[in-house]
DSSP file (Angstrom, degrees, kcal/mol; ACC not computed):
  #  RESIDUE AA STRUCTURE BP1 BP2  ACC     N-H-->O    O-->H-N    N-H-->O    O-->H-N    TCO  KAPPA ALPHA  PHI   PSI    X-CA   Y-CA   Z-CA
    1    1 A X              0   0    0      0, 0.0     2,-0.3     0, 0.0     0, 0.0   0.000 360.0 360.0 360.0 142.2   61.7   12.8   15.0
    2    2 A X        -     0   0    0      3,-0.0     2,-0.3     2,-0.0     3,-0.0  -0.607 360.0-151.2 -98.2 148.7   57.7   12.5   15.4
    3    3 A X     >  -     0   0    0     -2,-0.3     4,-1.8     1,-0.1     3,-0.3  -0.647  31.8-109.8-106.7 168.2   56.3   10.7   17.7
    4    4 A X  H  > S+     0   0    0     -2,-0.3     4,-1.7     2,-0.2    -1,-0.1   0.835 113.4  77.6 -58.3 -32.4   52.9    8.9   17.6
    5    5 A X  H >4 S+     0   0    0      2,-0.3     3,-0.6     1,-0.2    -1,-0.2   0.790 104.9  40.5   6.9 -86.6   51.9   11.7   20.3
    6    6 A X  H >> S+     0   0    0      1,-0.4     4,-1.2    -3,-0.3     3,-0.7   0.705 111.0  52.2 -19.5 -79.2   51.7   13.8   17.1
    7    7 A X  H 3X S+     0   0    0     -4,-1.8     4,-1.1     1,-0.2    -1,-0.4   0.556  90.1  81.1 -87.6  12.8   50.4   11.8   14.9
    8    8 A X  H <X S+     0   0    0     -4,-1.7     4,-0.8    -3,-0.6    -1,-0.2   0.714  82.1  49.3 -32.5 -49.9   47.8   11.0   16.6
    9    9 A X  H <> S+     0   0    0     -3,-0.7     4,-2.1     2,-0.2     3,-0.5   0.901 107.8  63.0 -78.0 -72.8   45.2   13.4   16.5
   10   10 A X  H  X S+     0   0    0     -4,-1.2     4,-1.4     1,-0.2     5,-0.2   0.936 106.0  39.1 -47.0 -44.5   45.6   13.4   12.8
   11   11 A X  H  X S+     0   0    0     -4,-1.1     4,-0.7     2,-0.2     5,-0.4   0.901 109.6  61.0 -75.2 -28.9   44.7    9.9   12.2
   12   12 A X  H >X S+     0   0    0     -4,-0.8     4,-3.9    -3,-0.5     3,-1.8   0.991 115.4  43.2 -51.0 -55.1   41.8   10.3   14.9
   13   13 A X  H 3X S+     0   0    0     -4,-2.1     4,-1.7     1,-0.3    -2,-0.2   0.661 109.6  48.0 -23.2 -56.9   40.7   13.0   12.3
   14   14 A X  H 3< S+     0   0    0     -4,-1.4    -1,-0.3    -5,-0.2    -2,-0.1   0.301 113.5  44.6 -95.1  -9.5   41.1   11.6    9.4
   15   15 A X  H XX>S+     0   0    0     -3,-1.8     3,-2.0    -4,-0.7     4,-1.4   0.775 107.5  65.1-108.8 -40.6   39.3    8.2   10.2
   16   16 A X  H 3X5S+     0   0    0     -4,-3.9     4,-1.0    -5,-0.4     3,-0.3   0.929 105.5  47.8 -16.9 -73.1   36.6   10.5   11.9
   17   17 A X  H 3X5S+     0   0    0     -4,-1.7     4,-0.7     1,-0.2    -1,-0.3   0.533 106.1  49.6 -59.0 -16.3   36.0   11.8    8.3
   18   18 A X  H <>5S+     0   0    0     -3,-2.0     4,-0.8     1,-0.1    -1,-0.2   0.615 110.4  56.5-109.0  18.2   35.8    8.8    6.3
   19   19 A X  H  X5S+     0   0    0     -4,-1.4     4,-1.2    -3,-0.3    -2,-0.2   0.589 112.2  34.8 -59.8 -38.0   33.4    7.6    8.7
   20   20 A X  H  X<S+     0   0    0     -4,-1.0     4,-1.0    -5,-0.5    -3,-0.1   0.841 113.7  57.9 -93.8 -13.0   31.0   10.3    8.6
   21   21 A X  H  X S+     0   0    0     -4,-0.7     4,-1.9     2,-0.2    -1,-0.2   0.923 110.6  43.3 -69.0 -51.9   31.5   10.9    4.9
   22   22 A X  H  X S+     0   0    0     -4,-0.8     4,-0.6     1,-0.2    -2,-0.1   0.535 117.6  51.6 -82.2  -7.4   30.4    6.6    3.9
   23   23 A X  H  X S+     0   0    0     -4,-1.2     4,-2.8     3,-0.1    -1,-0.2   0.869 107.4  46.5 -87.1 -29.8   27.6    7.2    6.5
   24   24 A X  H  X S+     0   0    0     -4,-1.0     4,-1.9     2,-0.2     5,-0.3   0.736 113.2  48.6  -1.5 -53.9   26.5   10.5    4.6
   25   25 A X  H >X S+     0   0    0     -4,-1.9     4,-2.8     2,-0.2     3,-1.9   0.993 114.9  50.0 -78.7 -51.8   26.6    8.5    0.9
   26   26 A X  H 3X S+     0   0    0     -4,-0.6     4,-1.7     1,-0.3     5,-0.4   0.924 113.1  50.2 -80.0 -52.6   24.4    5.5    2.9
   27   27 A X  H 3X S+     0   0    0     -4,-2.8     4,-1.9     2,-0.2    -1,-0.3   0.877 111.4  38.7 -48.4 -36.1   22.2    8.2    3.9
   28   28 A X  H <X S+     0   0    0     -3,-1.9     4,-2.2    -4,-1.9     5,-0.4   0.936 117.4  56.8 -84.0 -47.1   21.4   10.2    0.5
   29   29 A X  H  X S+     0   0    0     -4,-2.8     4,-1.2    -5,-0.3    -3,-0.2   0.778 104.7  42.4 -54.9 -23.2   21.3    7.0   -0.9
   30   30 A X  H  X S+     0   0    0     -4,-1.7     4,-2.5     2,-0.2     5,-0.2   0.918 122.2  51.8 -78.3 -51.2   18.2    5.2    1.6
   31   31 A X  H  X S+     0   0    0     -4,-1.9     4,-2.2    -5,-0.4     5,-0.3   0.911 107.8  43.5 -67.5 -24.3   16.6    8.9    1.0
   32   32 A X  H  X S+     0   0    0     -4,-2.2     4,-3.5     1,-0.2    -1,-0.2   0.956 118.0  48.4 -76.2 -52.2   16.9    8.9   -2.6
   33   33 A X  H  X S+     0   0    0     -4,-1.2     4,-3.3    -5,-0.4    -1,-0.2   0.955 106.9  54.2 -27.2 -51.8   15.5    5.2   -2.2
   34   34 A X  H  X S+     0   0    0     -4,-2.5     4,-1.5     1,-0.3     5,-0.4   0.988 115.6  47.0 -70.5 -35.8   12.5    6.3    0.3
   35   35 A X  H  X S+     0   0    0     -4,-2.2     4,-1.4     1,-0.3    -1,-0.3   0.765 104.4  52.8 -99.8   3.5   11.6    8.7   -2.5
   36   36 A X  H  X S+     0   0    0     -4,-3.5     4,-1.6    -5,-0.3    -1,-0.3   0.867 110.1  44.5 -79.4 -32.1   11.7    6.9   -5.1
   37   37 A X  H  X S+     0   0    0     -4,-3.3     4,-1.7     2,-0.2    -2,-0.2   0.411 110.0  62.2 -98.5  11.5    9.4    4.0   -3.8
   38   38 A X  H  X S+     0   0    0     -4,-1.5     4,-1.7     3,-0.2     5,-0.2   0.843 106.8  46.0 -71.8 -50.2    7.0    7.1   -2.4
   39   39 A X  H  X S+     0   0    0     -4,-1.4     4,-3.1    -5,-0.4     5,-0.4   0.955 111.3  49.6 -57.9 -53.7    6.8    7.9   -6.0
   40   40 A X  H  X S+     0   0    0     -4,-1.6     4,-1.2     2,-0.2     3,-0.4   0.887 117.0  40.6 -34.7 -69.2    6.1    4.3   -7.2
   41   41 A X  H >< S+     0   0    0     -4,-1.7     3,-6.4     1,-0.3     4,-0.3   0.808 115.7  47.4 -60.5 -74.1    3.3    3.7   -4.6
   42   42 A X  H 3X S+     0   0    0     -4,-1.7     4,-2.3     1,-0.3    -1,-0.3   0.498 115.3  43.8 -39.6 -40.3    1.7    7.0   -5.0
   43   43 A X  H 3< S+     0   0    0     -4,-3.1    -1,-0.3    -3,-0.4    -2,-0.2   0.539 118.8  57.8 -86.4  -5.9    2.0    6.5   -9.3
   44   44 A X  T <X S+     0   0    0     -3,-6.4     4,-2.2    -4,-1.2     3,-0.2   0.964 112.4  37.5 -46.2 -74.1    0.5    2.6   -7.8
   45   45 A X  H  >>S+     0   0    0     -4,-0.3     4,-1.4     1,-0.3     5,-0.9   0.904 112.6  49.1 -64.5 -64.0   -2.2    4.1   -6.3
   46   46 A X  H  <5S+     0   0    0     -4,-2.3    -1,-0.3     1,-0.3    -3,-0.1   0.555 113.4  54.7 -75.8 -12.8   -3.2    6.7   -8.6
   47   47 A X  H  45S+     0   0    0     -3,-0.2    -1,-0.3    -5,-0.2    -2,-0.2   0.869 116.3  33.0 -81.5 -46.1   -3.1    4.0  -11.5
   48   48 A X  H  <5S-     0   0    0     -4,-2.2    -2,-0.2    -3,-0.2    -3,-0.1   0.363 114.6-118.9 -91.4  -2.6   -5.1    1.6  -10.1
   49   49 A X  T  <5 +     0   0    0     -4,-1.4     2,-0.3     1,-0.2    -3,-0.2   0.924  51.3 162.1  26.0  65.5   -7.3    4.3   -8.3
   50   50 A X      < -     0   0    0     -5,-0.9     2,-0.4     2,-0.0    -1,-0.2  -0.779  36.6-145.2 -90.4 160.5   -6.8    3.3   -4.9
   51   51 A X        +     0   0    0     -2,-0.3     2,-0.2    -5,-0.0    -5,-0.0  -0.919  31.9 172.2-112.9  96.8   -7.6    5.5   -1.9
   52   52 A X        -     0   0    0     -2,-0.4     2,-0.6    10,-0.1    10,-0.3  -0.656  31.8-129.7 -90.3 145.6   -4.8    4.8    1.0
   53   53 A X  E     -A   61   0A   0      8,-4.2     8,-1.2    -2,-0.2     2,-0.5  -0.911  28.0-130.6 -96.6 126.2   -4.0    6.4    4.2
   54   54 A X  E     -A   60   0A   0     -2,-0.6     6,-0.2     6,-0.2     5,-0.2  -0.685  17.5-149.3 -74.2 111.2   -0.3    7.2    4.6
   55   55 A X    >   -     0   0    0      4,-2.4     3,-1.7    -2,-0.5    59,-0.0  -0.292  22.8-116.2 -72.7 164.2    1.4    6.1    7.8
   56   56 A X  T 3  S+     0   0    0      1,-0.3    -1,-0.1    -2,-0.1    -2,-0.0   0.909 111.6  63.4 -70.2 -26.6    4.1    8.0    9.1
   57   57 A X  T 3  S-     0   0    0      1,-0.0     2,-0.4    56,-0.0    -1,-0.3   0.515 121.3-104.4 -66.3 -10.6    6.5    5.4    8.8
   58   58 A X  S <  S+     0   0    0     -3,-1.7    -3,-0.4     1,-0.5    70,-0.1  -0.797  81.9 126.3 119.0 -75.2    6.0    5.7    5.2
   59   59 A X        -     0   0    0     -2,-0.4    -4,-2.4    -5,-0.2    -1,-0.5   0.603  49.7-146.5  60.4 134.4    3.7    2.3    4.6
   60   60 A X  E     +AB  54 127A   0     67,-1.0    67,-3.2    -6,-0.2     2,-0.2  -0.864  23.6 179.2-124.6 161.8    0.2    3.2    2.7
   61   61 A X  E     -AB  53 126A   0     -8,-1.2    -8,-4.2    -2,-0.4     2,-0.3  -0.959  18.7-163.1-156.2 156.9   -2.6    0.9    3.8
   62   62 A X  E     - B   0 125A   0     63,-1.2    63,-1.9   -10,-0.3     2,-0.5  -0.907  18.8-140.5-143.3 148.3   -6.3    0.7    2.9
   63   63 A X  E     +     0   0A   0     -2,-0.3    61,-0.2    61,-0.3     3,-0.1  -0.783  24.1 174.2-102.9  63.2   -8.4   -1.0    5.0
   64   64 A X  E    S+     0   0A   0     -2,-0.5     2,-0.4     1,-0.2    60,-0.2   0.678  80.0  22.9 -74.1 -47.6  -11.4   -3.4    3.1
   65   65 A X  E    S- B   0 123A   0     58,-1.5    58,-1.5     1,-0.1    -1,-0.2  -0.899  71.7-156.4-135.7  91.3  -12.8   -5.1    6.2
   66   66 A X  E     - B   0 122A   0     -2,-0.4    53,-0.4    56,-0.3    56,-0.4   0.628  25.8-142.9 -50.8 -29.2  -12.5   -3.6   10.0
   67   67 A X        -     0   0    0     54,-0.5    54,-0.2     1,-0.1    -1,-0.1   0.060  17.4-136.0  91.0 131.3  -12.8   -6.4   12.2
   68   68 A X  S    S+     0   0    0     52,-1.0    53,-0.1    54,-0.0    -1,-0.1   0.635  82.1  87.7-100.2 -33.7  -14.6   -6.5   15.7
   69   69 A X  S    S-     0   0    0     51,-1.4     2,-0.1     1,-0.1    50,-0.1   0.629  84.3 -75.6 -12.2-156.7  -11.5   -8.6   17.3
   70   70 A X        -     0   0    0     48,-0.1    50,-1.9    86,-0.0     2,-0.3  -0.155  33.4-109.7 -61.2 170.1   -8.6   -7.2   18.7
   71   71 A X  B     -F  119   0B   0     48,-0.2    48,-0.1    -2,-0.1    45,-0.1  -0.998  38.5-100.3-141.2 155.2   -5.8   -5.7   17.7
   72   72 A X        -     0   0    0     46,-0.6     2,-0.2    43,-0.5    84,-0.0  -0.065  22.2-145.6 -82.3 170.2   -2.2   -7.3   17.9
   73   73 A X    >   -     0   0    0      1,-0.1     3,-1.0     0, 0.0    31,-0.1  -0.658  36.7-100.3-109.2 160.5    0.5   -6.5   20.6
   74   74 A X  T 3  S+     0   0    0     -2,-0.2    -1,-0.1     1,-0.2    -2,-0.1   0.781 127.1  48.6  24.8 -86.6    4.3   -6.5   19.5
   75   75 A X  T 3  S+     0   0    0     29,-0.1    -1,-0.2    30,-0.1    -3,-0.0   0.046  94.0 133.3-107.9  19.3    4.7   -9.7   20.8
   76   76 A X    <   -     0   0    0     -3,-1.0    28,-1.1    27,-0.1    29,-0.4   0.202  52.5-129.4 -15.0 150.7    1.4  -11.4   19.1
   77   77 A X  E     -G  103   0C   0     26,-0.2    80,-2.2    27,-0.1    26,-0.2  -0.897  32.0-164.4 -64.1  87.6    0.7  -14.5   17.2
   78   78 A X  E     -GH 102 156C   0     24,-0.7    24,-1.4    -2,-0.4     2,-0.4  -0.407  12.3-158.4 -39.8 143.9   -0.9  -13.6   14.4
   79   79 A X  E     +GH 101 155C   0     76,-1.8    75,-1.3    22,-0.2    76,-1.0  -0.979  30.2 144.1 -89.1 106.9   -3.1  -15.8   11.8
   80   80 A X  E     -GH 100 153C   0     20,-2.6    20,-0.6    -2,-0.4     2,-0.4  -0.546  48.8-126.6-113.6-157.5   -3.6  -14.8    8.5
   81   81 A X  E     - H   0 152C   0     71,-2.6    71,-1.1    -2,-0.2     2,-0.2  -0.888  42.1-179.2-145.0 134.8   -4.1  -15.3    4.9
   82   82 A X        -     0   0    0     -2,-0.4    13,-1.6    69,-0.2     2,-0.3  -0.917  27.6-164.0-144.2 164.0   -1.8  -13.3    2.8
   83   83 A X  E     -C   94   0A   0     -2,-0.2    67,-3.3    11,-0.2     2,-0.3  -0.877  13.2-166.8-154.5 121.5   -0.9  -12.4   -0.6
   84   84 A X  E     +CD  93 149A   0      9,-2.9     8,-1.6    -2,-0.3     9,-1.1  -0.908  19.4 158.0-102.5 127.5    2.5  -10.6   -1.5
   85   85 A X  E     -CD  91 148A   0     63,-2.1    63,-2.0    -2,-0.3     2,-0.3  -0.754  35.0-112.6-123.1 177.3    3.0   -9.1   -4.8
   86   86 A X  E >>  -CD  90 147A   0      4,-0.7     3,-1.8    -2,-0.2     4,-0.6  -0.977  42.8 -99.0-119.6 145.2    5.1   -6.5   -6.6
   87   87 A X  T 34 S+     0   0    0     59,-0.7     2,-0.4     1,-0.3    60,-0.1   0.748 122.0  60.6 -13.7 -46.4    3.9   -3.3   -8.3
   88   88 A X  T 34 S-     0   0    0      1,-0.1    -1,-0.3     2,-0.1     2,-0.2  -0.160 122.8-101.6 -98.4  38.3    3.9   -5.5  -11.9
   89   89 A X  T <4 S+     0   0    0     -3,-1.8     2,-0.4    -2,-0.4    -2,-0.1   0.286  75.8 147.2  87.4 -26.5    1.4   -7.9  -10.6
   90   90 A X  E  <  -C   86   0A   0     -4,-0.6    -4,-0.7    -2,-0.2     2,-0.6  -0.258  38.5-145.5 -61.9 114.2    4.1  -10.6   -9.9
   91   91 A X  E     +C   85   0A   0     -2,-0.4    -6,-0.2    -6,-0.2    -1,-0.1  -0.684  27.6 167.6 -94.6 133.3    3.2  -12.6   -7.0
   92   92 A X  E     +     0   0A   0     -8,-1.6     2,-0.2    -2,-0.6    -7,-0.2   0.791  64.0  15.1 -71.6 -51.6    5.8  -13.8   -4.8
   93   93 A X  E     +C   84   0A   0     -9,-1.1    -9,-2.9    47,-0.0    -1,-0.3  -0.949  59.7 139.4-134.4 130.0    4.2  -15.0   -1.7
   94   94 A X  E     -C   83   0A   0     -2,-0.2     2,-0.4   -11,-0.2   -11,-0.2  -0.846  45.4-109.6-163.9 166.4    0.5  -15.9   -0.7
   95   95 A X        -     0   0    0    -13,-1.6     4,-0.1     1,-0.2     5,-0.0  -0.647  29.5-138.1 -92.9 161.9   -1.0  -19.1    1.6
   96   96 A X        -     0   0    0      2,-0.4    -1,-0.2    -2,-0.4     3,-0.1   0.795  59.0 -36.7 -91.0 -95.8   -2.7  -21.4    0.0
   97   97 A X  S    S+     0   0    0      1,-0.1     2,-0.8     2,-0.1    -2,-0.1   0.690 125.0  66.4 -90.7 -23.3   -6.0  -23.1    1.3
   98   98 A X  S    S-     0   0    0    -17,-0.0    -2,-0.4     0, 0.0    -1,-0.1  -0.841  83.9-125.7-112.8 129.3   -4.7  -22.9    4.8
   99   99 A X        -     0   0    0     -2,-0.8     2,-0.3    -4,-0.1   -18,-0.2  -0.004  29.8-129.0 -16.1 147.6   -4.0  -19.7    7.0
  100  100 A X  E     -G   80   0C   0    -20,-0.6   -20,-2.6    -5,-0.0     2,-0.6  -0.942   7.0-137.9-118.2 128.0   -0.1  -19.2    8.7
  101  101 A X  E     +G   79   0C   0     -2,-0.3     2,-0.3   -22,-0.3   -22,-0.2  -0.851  27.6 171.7-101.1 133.3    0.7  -18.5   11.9
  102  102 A X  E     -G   78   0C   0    -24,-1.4   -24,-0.7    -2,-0.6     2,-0.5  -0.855  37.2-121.5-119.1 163.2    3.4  -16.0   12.7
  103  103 A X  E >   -G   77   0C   0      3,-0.5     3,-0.7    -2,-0.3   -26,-0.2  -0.871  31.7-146.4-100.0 143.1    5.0  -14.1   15.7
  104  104 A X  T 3  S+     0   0    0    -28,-1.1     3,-0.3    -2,-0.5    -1,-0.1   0.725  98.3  61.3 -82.6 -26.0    4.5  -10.8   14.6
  105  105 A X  T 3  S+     0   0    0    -29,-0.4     2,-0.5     1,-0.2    -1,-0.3   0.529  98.2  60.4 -89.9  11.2    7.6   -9.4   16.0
  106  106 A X  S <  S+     0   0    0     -3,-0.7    -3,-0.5     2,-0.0     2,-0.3  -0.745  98.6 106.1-109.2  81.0   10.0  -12.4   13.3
  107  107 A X  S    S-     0   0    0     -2,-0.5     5,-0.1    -3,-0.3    -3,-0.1  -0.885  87.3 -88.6 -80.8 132.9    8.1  -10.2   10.7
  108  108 A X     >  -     0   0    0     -2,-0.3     4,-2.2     1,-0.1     3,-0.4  -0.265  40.8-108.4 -40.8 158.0    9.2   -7.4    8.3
  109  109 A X  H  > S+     0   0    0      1,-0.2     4,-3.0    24,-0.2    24,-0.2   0.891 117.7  59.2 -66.3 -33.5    9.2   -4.2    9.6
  110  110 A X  H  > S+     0   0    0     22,-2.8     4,-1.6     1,-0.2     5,-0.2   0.900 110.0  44.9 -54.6 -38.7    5.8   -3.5    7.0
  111  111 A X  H  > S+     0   0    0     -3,-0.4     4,-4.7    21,-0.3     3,-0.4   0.949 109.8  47.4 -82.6 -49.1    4.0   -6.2    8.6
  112  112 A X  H  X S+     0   0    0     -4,-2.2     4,-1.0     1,-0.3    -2,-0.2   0.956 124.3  47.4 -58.6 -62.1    4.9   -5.3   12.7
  113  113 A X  H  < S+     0   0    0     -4,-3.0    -1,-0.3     1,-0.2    -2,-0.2   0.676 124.7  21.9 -17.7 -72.4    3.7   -1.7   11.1
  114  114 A X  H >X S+     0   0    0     -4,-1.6     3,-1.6    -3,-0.4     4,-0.8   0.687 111.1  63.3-114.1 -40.0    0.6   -2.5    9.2
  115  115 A X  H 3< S+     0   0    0     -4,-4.7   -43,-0.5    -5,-0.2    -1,-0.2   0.749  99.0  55.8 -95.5  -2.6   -0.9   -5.7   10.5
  116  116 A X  T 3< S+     0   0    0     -4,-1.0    -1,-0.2    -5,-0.3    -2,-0.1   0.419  90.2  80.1 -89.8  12.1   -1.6   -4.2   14.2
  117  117 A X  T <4 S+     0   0    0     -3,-1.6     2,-0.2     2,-0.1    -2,-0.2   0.911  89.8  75.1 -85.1 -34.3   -3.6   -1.5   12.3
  118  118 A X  S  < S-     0   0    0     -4,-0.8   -46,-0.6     4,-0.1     2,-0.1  -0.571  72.7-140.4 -97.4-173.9   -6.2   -4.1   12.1
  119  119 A X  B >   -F   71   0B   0    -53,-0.4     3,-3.4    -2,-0.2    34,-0.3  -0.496  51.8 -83.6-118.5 154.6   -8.7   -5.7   14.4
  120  120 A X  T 3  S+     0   0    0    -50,-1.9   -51,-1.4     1,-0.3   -52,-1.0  -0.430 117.9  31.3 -85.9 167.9   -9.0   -9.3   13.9
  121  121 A X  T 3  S+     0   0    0     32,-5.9   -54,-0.5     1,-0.3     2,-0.3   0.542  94.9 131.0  64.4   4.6  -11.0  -10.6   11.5
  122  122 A X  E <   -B   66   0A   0     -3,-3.4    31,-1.8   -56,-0.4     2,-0.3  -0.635  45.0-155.2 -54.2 135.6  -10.0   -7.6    9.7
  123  123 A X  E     +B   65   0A   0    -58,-1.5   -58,-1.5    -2,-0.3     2,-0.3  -0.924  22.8 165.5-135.2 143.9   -8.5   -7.7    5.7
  124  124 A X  E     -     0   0A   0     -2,-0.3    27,-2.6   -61,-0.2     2,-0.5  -0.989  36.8-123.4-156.0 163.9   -6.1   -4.8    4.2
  125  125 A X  E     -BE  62 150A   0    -63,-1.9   -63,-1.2    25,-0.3     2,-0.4  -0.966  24.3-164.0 -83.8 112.0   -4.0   -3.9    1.7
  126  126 A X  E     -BE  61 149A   0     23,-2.4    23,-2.2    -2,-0.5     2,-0.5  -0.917   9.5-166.7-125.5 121.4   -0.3   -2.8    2.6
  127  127 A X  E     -BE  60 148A   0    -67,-3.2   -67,-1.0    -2,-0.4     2,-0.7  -0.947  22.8-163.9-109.2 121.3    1.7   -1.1    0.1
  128  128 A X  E     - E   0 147A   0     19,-3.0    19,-0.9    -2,-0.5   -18,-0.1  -0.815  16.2-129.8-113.6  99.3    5.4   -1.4    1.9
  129  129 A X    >   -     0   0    0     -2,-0.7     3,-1.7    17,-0.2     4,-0.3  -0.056  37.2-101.7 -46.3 139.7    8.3    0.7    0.9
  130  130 A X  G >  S+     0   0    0     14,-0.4     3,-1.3     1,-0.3     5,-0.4   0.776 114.6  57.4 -69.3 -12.9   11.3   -1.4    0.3
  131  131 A X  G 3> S+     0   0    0      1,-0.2     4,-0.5    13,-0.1    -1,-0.3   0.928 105.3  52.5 -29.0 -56.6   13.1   -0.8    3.6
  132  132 A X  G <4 S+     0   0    0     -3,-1.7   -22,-2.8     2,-0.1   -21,-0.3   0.050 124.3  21.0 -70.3   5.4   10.5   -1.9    5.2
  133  133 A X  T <4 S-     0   0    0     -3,-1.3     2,-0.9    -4,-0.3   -24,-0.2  -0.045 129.6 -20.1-126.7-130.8   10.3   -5.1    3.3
  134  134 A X  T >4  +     0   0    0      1,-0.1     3,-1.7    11,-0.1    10,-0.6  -0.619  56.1 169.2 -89.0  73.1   13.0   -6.5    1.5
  135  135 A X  T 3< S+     0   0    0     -2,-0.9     9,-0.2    -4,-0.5    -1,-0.1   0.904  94.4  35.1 -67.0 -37.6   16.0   -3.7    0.6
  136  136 A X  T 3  S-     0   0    0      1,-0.2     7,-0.3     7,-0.2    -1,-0.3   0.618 110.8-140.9 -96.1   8.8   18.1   -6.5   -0.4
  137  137 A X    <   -     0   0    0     -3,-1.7     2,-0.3     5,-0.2    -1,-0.2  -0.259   5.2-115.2  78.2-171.5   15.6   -8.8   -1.8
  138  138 A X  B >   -I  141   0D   0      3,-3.2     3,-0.6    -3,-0.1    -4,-0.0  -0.966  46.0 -72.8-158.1 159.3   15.0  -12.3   -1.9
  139  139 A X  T 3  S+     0   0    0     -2,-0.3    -1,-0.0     1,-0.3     3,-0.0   0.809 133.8  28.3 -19.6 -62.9   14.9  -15.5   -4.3
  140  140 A X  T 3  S+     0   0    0    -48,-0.1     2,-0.4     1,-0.1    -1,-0.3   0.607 115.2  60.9 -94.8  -1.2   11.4  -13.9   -5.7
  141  141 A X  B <  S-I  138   0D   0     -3,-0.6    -3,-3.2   -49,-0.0     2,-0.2  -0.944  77.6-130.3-132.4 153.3   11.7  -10.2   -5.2
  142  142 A X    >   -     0   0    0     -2,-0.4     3,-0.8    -5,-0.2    -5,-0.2  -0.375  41.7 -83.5 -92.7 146.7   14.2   -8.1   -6.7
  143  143 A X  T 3  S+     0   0    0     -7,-0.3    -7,-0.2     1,-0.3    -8,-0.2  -0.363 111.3  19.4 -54.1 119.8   16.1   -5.7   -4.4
  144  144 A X  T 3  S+     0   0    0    -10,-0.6   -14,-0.4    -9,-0.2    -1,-0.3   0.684  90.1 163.6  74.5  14.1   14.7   -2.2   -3.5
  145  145 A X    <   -     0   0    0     -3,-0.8     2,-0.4   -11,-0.5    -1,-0.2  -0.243  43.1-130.0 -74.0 162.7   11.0   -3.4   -4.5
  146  146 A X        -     0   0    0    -17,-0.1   -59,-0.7   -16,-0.1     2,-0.3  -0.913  33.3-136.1 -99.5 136.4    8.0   -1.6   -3.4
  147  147 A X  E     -DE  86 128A   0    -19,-0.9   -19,-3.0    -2,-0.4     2,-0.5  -0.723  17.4-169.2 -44.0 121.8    5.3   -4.6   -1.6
  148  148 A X  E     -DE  85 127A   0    -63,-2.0   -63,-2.1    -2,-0.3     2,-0.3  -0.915  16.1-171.9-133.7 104.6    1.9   -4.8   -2.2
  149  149 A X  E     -DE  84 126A   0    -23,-2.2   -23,-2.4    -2,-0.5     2,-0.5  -0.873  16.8-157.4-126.8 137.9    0.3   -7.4    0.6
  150  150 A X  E     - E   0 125A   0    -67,-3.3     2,-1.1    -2,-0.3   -25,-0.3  -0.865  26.0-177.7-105.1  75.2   -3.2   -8.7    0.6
  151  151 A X        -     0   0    0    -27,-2.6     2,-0.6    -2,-0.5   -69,-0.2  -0.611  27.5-168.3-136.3 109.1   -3.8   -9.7    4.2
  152  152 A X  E     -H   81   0C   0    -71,-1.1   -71,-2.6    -2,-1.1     2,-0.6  -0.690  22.9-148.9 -64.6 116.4   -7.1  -11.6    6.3
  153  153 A X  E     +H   80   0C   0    -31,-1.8   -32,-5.9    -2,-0.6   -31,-0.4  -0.919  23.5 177.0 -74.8  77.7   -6.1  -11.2   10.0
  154  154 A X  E     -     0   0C   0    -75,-1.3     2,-0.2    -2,-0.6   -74,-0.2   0.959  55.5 -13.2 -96.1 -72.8   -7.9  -14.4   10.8
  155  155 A X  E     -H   79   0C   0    -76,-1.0   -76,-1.8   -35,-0.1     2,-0.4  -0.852  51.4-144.9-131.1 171.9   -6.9  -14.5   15.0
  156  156 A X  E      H   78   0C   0     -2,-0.2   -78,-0.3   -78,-0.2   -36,-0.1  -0.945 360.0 360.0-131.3 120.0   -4.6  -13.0   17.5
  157  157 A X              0   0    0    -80,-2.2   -79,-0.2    -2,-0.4    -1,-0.1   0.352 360.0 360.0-127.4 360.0   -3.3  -14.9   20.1
């Protein structure tokens, strides 16, 4: 008769393996993902002839207006004026006549990324891979979009 002793070590095994196999598929899939929305911006960019700098986190940014301000901490208040879109011009998101204040760290990851790359009183462009945005979407944006943000850095507090 077998004991659980026994079987033991096989079922450690065996659960070992489908764990590291269904993190493996969630892995090729988030890479196939990141390069697919590289290609998108880059075929963005190169449509519209912009010129971006690529961050390492994957985030392209161009930078219209520099700012004399500051630049934001982590644990900031931001102001801004923003405008969110998707590659095909569909706007999602934008303020209207008045500026928003946000804590920069209840943000998307694009934004904590991109918006301490300017000074305040600084304006940029963000193109934000969907990881870094929405992967699963929202009400206006479709799941796995690529982010295209328009954004006046108005104060830092």
């Amino acid at each position: 008769m077998m004991t659980i002793k026994r079987w033991l070590p096989l079922l450690m095994l065996l659960a070992a393996t489908s764990l590291l196999l269904g993190c493996s598929k969630n892995d090729d899939t988030d890479e196939k993902q990141a390069q697919l929305d590289e290609e998108i911006i880059q075929d963005y960019l190169e449509q519209n002839n912009i010129t971006a700098e690529r961050h390492a986190s994957g985030i392209y940014y161009k930078i219209t207006v520099h700012g004399a301000g500051k630049h934001p901490e982590p644990n900031s208040l931001v102001e801004v004026f923003y405008k969110g879109y998707l590659t095909n011009g569909n706007i999602f998101d934008k303020t209207a006549n008045a500026s928003r204040v946000f804590p920069l760290s209840n943000l998307i990851e694009g934004w904590k990324i991109g918006i301490p790359l300017l000074q305040e009183g600084g304006s940029g462009t963000f193109f934000i891979p969907s990881a870094l945005g929405y992967p699963n979407g929202t009400n206006n944006v479709p799941p796995h979009s690529v982010l295209i943000f328009d954004i006046d850095l108005v104060s830092v507090q």
